[in-house]
BADREN-424077 format. One record per residue (C-alpha): x, y, z; residue number from 1. Coordinates in pm, whole numbers, plus 50000, padded with zeros to 5 digits. Each point is the difference from the previous one (the first is absolute). Layout:
BEGIN
R_X_Y_Z_NUM
...
end
This chain:
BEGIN
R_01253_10156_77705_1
R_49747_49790_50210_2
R_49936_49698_49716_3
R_50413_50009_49930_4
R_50177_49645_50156_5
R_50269_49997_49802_6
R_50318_50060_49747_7
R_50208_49858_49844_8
R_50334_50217_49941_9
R_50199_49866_49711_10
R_50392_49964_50037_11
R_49949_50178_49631_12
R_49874_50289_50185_13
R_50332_50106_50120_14
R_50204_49951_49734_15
R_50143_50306_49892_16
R_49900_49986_49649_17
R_49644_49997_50096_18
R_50007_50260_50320_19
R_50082_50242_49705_20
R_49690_49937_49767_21
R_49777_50173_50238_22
R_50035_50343_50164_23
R_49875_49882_50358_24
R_50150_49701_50158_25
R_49803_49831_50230_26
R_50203_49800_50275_27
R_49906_49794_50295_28
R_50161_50126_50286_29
R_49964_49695_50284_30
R_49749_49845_49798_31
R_49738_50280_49909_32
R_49944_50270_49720_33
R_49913_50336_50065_34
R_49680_50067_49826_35
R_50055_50305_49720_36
R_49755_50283_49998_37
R_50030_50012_49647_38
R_49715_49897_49769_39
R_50009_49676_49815_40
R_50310_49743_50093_41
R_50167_50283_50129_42
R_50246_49959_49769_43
R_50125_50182_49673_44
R_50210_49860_49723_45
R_50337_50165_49910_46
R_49947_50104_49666_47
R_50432_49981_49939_48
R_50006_49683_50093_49
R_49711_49861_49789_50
R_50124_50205_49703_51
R_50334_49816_49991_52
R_49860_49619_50055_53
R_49946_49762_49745_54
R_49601_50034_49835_55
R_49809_49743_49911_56
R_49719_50064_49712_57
R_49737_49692_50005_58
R_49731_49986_49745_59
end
């Protein structure tokens, strides 16, 4: 991505309880992510998991 310099990978990002929430899990491996060819994030939520979380209604 030529205007890309940087990102920050949160030690949240590999705790299990959050590698679950999404379908893909994107990893560094030595210090780079490979680039999904899926639209979007590349990413897609796991509907189990956000079922059983806690919601939060704000009005």
């Amino acid at each position: 991505i030529p205007n890309f310099l940087i990102h920050e990978h949160h030690t949240y990002a590999i705790k299990d309880w959050n590698r679950e929430l999404c379908l893909q899990d994107p990893q560094p491996v030595d210090g780079f992510f490979q680039v999904s060819e899926v639209p979007g994030l590349g990413i897609e939520l796991n509907d189990a998991v956000v079922k059983r979380s806690p919601h939060v209604t704000i009005k």
